[in-house]
C-alpha atoms as a printed R data frame, in Angstrom:
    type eleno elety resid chain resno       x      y      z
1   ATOM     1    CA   UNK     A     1 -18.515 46.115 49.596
2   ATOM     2    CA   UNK     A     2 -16.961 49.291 48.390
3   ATOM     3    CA   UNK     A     3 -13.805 49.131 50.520
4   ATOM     4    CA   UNK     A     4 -13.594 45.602 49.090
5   ATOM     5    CA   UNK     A     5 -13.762 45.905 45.756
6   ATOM     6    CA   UNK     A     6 -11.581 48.904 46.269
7   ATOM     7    CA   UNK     A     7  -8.789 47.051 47.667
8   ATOM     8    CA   UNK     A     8  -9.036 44.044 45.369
9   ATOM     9    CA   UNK     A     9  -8.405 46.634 42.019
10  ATOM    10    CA   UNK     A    10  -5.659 48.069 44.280
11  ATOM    11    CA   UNK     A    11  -4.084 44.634 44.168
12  ATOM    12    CA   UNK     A    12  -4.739 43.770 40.861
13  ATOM    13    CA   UNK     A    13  -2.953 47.259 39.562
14  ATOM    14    CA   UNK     A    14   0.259 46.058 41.866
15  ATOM    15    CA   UNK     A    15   0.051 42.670 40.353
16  ATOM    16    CA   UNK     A    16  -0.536 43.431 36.547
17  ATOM    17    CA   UNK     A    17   0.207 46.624 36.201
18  ATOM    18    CA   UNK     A    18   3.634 48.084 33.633
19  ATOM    19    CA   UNK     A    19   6.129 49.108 35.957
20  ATOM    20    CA   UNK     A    20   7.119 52.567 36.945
21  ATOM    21    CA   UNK     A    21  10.127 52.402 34.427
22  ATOM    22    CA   UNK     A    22   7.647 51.294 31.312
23  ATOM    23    CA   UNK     A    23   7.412 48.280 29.335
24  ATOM    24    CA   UNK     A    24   9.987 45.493 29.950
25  ATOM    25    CA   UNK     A    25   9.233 43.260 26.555
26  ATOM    26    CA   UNK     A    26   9.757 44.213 23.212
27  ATOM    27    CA   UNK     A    27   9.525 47.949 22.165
28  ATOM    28    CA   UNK     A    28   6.396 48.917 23.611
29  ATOM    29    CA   UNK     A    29   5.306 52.754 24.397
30  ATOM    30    CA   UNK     A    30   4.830 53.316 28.190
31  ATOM    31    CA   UNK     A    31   1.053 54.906 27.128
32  ATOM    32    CA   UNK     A    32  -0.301 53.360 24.638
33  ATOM    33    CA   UNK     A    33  -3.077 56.121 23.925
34  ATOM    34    CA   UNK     A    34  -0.416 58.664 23.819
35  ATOM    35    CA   UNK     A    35   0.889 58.703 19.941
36  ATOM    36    CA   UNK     A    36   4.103 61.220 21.085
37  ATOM    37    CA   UNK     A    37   6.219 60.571 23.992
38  ATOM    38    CA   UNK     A    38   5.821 61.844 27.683
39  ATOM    39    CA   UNK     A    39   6.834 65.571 27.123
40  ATOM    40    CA   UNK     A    40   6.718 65.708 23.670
41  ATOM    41    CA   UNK     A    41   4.386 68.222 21.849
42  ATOM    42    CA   UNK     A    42   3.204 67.553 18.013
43  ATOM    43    CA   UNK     A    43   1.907 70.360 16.182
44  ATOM    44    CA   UNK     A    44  -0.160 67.923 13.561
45  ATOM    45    CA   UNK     A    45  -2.601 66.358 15.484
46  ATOM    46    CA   UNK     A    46  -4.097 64.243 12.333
47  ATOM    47    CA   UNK     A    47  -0.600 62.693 12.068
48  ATOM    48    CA   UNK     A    48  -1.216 61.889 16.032
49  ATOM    49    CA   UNK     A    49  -4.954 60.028 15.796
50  ATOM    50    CA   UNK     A    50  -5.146 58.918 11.622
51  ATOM    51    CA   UNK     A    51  -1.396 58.638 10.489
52  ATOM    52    CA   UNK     A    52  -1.951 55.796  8.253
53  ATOM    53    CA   UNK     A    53  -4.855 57.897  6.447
54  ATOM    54    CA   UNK     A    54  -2.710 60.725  6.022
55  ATOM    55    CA   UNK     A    55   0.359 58.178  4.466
56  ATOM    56    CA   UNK     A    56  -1.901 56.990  2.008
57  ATOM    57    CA   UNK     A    57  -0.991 57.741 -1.432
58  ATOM    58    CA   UNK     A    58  -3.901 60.122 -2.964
59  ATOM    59    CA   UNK     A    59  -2.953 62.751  0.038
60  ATOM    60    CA   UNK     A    60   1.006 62.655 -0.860
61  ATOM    61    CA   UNK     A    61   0.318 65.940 -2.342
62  ATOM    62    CA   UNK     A    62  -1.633 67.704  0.419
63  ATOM    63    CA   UNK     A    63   0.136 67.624  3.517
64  ATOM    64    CA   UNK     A    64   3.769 68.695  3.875
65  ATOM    65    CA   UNK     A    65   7.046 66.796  4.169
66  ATOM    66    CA   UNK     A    66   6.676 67.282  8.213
67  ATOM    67    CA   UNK     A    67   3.472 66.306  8.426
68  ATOM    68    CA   UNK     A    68   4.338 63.228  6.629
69  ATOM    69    CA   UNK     A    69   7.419 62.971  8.933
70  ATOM    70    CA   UNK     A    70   5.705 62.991 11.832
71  ATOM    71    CA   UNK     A    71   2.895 60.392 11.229
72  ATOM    72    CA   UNK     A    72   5.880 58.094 10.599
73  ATOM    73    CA   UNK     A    73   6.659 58.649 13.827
74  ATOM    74    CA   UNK     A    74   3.536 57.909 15.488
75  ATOM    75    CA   UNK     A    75   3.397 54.861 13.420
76  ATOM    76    CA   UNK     A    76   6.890 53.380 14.490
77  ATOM    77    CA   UNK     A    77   5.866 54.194 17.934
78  ATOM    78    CA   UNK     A    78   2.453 52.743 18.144
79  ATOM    79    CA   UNK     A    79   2.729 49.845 15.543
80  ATOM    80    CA   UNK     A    80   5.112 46.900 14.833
81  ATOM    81    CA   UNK     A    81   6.462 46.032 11.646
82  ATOM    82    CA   UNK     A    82   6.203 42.004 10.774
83  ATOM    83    CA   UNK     A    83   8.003 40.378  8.007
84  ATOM    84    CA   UNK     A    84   8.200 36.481  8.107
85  ATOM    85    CA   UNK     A    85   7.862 35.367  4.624
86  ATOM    86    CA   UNK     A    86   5.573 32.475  5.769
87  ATOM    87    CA   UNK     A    87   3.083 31.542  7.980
88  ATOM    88    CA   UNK     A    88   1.619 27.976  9.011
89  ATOM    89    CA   UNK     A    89  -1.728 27.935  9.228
90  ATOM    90    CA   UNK     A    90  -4.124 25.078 10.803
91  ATOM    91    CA   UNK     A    91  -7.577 24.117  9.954
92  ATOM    92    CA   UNK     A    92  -9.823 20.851 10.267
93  ATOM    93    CA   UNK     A    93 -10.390 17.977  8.402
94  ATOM    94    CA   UNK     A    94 -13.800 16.878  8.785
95  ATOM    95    CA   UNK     A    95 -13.244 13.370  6.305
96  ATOM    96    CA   UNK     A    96 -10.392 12.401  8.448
97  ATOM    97    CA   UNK     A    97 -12.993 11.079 11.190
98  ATOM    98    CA   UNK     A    98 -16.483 11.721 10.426
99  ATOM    99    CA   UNK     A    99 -18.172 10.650 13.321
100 ATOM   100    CA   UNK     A   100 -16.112 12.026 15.660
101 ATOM   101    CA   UNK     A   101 -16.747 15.442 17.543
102 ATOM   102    CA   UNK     A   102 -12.946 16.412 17.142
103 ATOM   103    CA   UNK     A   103 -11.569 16.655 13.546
104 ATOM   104    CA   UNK     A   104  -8.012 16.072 12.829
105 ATOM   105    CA   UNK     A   105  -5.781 19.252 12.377
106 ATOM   106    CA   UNK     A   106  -4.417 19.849  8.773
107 ATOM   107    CA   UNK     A   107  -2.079 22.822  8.196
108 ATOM   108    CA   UNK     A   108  -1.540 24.983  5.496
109 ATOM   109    CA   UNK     A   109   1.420 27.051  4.746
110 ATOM   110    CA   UNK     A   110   0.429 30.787  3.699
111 ATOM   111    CA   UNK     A   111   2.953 33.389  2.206
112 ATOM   112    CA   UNK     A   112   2.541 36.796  4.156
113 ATOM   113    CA   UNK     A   113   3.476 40.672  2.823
114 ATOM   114    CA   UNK     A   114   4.765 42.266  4.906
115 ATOM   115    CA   UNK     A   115   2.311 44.767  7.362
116 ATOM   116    CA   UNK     A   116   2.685 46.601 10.200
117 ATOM   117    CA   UNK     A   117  -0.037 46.049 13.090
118 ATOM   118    CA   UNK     A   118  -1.386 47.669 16.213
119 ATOM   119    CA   UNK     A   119   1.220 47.110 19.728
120 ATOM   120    CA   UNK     A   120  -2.119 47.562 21.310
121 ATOM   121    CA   UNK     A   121  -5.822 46.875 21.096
122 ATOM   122    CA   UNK     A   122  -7.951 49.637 20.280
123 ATOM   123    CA   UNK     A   123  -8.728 51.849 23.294
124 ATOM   124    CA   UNK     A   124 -12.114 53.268 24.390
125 ATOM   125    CA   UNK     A   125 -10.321 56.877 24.021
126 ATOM   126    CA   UNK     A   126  -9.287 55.608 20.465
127 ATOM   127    CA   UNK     A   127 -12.456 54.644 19.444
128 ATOM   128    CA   UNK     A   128 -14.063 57.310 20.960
129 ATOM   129    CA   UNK     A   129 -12.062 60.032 18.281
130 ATOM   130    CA   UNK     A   130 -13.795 57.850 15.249
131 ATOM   131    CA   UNK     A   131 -17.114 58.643 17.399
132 ATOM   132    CA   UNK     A   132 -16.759 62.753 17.489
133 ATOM   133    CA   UNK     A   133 -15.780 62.708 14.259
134 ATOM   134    CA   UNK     A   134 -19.044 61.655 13.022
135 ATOM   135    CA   UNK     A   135 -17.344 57.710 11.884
136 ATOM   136    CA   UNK     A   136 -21.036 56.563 12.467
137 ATOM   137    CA   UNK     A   137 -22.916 59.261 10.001
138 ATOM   138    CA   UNK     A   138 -20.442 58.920  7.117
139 ATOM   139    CA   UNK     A   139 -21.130 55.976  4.889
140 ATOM   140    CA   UNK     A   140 -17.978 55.768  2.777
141 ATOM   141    CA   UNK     A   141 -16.464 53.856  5.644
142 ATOM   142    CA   UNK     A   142 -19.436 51.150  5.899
143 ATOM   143    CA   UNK     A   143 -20.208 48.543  3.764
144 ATOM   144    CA   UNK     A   144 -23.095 48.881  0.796
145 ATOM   145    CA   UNK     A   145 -24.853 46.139  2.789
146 ATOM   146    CA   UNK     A   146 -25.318 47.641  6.247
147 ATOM   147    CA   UNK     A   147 -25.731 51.496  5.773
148 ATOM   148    CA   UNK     A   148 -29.104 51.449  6.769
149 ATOM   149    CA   UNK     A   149 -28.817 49.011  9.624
150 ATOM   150    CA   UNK     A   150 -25.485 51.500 11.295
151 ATOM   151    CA   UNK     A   151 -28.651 53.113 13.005
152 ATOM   152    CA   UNK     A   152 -28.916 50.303 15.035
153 ATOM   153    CA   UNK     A   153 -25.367 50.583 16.076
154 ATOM   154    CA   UNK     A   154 -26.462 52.119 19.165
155 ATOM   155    CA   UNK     A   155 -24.800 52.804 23.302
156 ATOM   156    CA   UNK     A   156 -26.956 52.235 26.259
157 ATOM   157    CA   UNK     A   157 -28.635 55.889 25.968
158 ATOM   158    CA   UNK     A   158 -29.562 55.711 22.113
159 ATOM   159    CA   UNK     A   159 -26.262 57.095 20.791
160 ATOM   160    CA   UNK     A   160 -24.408 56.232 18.182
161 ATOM   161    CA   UNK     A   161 -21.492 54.287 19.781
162 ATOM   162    CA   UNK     A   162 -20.346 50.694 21.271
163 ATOM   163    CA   UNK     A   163 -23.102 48.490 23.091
164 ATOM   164    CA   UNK     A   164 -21.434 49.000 26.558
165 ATOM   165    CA   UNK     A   165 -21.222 53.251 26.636
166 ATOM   166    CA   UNK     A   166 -23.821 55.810 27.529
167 ATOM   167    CA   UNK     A   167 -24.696 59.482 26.599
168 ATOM   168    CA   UNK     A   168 -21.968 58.863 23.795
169 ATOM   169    CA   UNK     A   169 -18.878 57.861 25.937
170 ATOM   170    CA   UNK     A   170 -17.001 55.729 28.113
171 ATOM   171    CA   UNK     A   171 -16.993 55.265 31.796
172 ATOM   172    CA   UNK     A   172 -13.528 57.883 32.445
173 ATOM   173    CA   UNK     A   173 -11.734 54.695 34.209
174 ATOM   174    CA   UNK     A   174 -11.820 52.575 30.841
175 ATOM   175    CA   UNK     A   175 -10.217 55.566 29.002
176 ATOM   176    CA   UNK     A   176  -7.460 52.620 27.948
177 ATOM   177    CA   UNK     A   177  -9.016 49.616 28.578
178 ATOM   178    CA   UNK     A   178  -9.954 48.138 24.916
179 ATOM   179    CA   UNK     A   179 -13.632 48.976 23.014
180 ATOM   180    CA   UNK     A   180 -15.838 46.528 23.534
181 ATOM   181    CA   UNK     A   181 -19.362 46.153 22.576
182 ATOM   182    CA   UNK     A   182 -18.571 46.676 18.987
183 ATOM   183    CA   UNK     A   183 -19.843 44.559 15.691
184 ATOM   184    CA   UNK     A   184 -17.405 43.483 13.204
185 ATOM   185    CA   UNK     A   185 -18.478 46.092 10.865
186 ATOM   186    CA   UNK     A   186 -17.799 48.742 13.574
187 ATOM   187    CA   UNK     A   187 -14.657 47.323 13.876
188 ATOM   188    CA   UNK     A   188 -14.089 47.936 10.275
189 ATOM   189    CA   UNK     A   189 -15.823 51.048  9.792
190 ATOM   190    CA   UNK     A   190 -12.851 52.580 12.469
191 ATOM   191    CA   UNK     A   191 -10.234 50.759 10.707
192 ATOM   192    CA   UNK     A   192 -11.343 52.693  7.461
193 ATOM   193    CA   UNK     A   193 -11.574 55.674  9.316
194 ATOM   194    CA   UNK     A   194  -7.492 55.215 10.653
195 ATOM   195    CA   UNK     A   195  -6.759 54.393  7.139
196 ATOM   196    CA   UNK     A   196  -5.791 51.219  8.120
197 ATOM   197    CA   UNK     A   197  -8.046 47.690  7.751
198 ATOM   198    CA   UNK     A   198  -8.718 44.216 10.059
199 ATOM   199    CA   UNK     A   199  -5.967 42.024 10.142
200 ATOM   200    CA   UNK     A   200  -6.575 38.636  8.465
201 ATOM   201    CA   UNK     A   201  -6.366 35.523 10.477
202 ATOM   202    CA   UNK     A   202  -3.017 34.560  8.676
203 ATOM   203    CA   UNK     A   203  -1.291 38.229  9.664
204 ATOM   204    CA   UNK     A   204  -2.620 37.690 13.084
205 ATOM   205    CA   UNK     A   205  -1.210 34.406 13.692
206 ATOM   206    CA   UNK     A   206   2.288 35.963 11.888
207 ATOM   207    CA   UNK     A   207   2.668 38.748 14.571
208 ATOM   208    CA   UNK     A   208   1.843 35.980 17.519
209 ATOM   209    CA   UNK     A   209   4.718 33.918 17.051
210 ATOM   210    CA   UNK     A   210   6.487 33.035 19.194
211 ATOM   211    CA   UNK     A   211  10.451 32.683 19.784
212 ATOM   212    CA   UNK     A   212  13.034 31.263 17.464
213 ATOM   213    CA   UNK     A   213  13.005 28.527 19.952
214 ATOM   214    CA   UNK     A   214  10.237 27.972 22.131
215 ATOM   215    CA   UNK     A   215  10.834 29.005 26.053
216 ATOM   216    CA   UNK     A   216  13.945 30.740 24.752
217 ATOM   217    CA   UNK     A   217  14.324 34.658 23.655
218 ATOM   218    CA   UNK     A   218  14.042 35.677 20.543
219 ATOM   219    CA   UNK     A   219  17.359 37.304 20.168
220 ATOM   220    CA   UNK     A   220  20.753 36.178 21.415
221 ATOM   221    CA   UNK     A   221  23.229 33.045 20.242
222 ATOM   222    CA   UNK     A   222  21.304 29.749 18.940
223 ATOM   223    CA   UNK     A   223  22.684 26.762 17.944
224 ATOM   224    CA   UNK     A   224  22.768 26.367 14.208
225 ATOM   225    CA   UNK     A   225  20.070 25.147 12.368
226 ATOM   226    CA   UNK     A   226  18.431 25.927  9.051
227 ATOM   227    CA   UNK     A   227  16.309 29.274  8.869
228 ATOM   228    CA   UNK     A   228  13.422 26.720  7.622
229 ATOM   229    CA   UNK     A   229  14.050 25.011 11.260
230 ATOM   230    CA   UNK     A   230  13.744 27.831 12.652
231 ATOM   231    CA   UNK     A   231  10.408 29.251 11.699
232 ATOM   232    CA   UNK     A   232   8.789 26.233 11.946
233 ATOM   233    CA   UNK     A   233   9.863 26.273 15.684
234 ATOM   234    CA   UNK     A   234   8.298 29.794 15.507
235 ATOM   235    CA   UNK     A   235   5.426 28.939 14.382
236 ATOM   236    CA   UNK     A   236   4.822 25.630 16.619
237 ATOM   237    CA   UNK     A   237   4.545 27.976 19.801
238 ATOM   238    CA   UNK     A   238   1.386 27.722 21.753
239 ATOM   239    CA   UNK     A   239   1.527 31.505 22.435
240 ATOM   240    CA   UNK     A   240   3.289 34.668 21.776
241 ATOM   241    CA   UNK     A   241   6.066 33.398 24.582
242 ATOM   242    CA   UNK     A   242   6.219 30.291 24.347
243 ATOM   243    CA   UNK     A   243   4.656 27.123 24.765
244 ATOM   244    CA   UNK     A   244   3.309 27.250 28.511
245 ATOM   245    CA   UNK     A   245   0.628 28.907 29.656
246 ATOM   246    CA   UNK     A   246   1.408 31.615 32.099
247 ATOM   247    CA   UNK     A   247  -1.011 33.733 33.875
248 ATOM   248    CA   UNK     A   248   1.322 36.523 34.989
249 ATOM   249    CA   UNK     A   249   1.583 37.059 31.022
250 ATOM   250    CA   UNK     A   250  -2.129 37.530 30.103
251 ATOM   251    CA   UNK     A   251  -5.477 37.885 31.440
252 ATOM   252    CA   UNK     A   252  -7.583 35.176 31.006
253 ATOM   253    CA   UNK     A   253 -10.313 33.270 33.896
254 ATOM   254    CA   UNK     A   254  -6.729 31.980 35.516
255 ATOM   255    CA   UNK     A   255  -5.314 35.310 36.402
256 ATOM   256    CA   UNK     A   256  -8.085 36.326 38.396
257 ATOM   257    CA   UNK     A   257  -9.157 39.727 37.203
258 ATOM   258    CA   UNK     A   258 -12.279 38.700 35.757
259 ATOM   259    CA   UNK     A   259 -13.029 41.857 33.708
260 ATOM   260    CA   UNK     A   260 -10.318 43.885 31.034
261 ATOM   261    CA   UNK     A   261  -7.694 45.340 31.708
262 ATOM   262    CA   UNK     A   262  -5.645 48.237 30.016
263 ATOM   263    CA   UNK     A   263  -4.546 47.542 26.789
264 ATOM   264    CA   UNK     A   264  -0.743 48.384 27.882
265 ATOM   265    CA   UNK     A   265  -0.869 45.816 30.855
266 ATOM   266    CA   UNK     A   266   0.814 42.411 30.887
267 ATOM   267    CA   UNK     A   267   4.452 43.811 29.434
268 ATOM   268    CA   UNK     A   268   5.947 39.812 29.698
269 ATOM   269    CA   UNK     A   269   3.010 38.550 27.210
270 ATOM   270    CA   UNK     A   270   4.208 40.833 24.112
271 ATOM   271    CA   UNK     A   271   5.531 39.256 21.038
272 ATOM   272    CA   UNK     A   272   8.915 38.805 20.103
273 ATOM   273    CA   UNK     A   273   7.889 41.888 17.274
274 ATOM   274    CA   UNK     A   274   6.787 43.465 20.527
275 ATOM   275    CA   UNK     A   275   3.153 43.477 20.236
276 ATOM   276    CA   UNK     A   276   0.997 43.447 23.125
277 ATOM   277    CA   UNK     A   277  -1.782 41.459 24.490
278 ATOM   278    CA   UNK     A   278  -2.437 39.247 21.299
279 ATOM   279    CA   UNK     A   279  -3.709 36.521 24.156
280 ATOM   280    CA   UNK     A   280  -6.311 37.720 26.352
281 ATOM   281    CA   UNK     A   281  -8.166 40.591 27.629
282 ATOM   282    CA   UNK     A   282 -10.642 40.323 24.684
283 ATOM   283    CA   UNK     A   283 -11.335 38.368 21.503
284 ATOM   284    CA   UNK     A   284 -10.136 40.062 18.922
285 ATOM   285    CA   UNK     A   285 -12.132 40.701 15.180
286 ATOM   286    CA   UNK     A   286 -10.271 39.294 12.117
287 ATOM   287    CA   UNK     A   287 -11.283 39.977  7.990
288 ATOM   288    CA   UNK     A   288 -10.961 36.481  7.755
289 ATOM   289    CA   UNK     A   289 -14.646 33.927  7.474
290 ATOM   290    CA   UNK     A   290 -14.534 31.509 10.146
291 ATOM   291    CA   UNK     A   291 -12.839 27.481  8.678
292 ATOM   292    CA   UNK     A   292 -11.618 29.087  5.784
293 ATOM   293    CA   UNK     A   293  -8.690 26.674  6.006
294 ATOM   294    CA   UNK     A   294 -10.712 23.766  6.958
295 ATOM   295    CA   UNK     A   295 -10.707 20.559  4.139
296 ATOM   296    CA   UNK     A   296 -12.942 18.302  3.333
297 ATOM   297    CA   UNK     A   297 -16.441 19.995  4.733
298 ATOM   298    CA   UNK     A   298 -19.574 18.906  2.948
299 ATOM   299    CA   UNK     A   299 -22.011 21.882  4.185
300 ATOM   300    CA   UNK     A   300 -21.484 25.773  4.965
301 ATOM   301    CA   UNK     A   301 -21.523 27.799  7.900
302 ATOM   302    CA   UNK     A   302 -24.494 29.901  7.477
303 ATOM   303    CA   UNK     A   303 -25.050 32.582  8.583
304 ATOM   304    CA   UNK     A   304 -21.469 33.712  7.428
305 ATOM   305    CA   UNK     A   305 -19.297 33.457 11.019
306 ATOM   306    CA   UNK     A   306 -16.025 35.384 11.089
307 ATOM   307    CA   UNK     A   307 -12.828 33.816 12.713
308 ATOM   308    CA   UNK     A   308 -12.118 35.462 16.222
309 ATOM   309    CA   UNK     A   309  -8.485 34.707 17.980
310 ATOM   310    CA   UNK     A   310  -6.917 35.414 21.274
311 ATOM   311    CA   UNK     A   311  -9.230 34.757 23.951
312 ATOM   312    CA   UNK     A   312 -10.620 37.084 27.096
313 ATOM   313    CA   UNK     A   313 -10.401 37.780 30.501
314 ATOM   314    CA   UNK     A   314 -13.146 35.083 31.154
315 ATOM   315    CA   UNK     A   315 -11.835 32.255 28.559
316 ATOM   316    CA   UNK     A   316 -11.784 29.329 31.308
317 ATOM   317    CA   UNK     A   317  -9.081 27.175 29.170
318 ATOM   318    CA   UNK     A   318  -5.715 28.044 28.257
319 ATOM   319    CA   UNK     A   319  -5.433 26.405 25.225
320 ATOM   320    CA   UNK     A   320  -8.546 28.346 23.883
321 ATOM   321    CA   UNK     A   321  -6.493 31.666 23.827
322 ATOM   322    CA   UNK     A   322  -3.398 29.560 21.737
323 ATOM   323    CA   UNK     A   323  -2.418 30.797 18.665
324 ATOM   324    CA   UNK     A   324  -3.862 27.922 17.214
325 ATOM   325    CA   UNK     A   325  -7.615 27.938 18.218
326 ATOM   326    CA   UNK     A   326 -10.207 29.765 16.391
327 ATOM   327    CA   UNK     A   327 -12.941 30.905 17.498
328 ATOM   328    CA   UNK     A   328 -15.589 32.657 15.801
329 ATOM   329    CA   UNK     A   329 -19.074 35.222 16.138
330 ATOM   330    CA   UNK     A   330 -21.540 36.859 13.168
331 ATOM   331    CA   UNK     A   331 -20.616 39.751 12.484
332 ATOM   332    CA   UNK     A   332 -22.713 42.165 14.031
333 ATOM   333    CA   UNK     A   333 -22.449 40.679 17.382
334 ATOM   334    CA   UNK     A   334 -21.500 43.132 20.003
335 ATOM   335    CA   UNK     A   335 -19.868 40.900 22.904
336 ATOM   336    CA   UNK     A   336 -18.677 42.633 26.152
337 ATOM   337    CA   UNK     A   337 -15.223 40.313 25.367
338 ATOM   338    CA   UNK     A   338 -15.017 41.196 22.193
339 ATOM   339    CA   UNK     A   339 -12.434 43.935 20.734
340 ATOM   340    CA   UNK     A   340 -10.249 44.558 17.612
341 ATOM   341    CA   UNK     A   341  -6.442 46.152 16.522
342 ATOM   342    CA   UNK     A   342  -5.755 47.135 13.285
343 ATOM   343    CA   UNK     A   343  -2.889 46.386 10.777
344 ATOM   344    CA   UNK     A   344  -1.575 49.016  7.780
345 ATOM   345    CA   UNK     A   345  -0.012 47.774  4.437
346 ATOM   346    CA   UNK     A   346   2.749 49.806  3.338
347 ATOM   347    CA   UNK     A   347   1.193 51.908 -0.207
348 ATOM   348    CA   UNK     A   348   4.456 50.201 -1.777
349 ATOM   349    CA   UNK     A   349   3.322 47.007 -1.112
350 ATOM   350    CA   UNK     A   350   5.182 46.585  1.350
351 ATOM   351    CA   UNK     A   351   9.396 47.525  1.123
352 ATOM   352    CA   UNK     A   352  11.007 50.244  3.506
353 ATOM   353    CA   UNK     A   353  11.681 52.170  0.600
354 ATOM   354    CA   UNK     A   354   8.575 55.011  0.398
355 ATOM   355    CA   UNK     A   355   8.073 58.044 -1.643
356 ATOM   356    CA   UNK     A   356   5.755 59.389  1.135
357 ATOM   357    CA   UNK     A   357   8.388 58.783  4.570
358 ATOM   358    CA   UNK     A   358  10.854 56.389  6.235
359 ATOM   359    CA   UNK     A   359   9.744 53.893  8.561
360 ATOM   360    CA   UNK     A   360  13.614 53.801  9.584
């Protein structure tokens, strides 16, 4: 049973693995848990694992000029920059049919800042840096609410740490694979920790679009057509790629794998802003409550349910990993699908231009 399950990861690495010569889609770091490049040495290792918390305004004054330089770095290298102006959203309308199972979709166009977000998903060896540094002891990164419930946020052995880990770590082989096992206010406990926060659902679906024109790149000659034409083409893609499903760009219950993956596999699912992953693998956390953009509902979702998107190695149905289906857990559920990436608002609000470093 060994030998087999030996030889079936064996295949699964040759099948889904990034090739030799790195990432093929978008721009992508070959190592994802690596904030430097292959070779490359960087004497600030805060600017490595927090650079967002060291760019934030109040701490202008107390690192230097190339400390500040290099957490730029790491950022450009490990997070995407999206800009689209606006964003469609959809939602239900439960008056259109009320006696039907299946509510009619409205949509809702949303004006989005600009952000920059996560290539990847959270990694167990990311996480696991907000976990030695005592993330789970200090309470100005938890809510008022839960601070004495974060107890309870406990691994298999008692520690503090995600559902799934023991003694206080990860097994060594899911150094990159993406944390798991971790609440929505874990999720955003870390993301205060990086200085960074959860993406909304809106942000989410604005780094998931898809191509100009759907089954076509995203760069290159296009026939003319109004820029309005064109992001509403954007933002009618099914997924990141396009508009068909394919299982060589994600892992979901159709690829086979039936467990996650690293968070730097599946090169030919990334985003046109080249971000990685944002269908399958894991759900990911949003800051957005589940139906927000739903009309026309005459009761509430209690408990309060926050919206989860992407879908997971064992989501059975395409179309439940699209861009456009939400799906949704209370918050301090800690699913073995389940994982999170973060996003990080310029301290500008937003333009290139910063007193504290050049994202160019």
């Amino acid at each position: 049973m060994i030998r087999w399950l030996s030889e079936y990861w064996q295949e699964v690495v040759a099948r889904f693995q990034v090739p030799a010569g790195g990432p093929v889609t978008g721009e992508a770091a070959s190592d994802p848990v690596a904030p430097v490049e292959a070779g490359e040495t960087c004497a600030f290792p805060l600017a490595q694992v927090r650079p967002a918390w060291l760019l934030a305004p109040l701490r202008v004054d107390q690192f230097s000029s190339e400390e500040r330089e290099a957490a730029w770095r790491v950022i450009r290298r490990t997070m995407a920059y999206i800009d689209v102006g606006k964003v469609v959203v959809r939602g239900r309308d439960w008056q259109a049919d009320p006696d039907s199972s299946s509510q009619q979709a409205v949509c809702t166009e949303v004006h989005v800042e600009p952000f920059w977000i996560d290539r990847y998903l959270v990694s167990n060896r990311q996480f696991a840096e907000f976990v030695r540094d005592g993330g789970y002891r200090q309470p100005e990164f938890w809510p008022q609410q839960v601070r004495d419930m974060v107890y309870e946020f406990i691994d298999q052995s008692g520690r503090p740490g995600p559902r799934f880990w023991e003694d206080g770590t990860f097994p060594a082989e899911l150094a990159d694979h993406p944390v798991v096992g971790v609440s929505w206010f874990e999720a955003c406990a870390y993301a205060a920790w990086a200085g960074k926060r959860l993406p909304t659902d809106v942000e989410w679906l604005a780094a998931s679009r898809g191509p100009a024109s759907p089954g076509a790149p995203a760069s290159g000659s296009r026939p003319t057509a109004t820029a309005e034409a064109w992001q509403q083409l954007a933002d009618a893609s099914a997924y990141p790629w396009g508009d068909l499903f394919d299982p060589q760009r994600a892992n979901l219950w159709e690829t086979g794998i039936g467990t996650t993956v690293p968070v730097d596999w599946f090169p030919g699912g990334d985003s046109p802003a080249g971000v990685r992953q944002l269908v399958g693998n894991v759900w990911e956390w949003t800051a957005t409550a589940f139906a927000q953009y739903d009309h026309g509902a005459d009761f509430e979702w209690t408990p309060l349910w926050v919206s989860l998107r992407g879908g997971a190695y064992d989501t059975y149905f395409p179309m439940q990993a699209s861009r456009w289906f939400q799906s949704a857990d209370w918050p301090l559920a800690r699913r073995r699908n389940v994982g999170f990436r973060c996003v990080w608002t310029l301290p500008d609000g937003g333009s290139l231009d910063s007193t504290i470093g050049s994202p160019t």
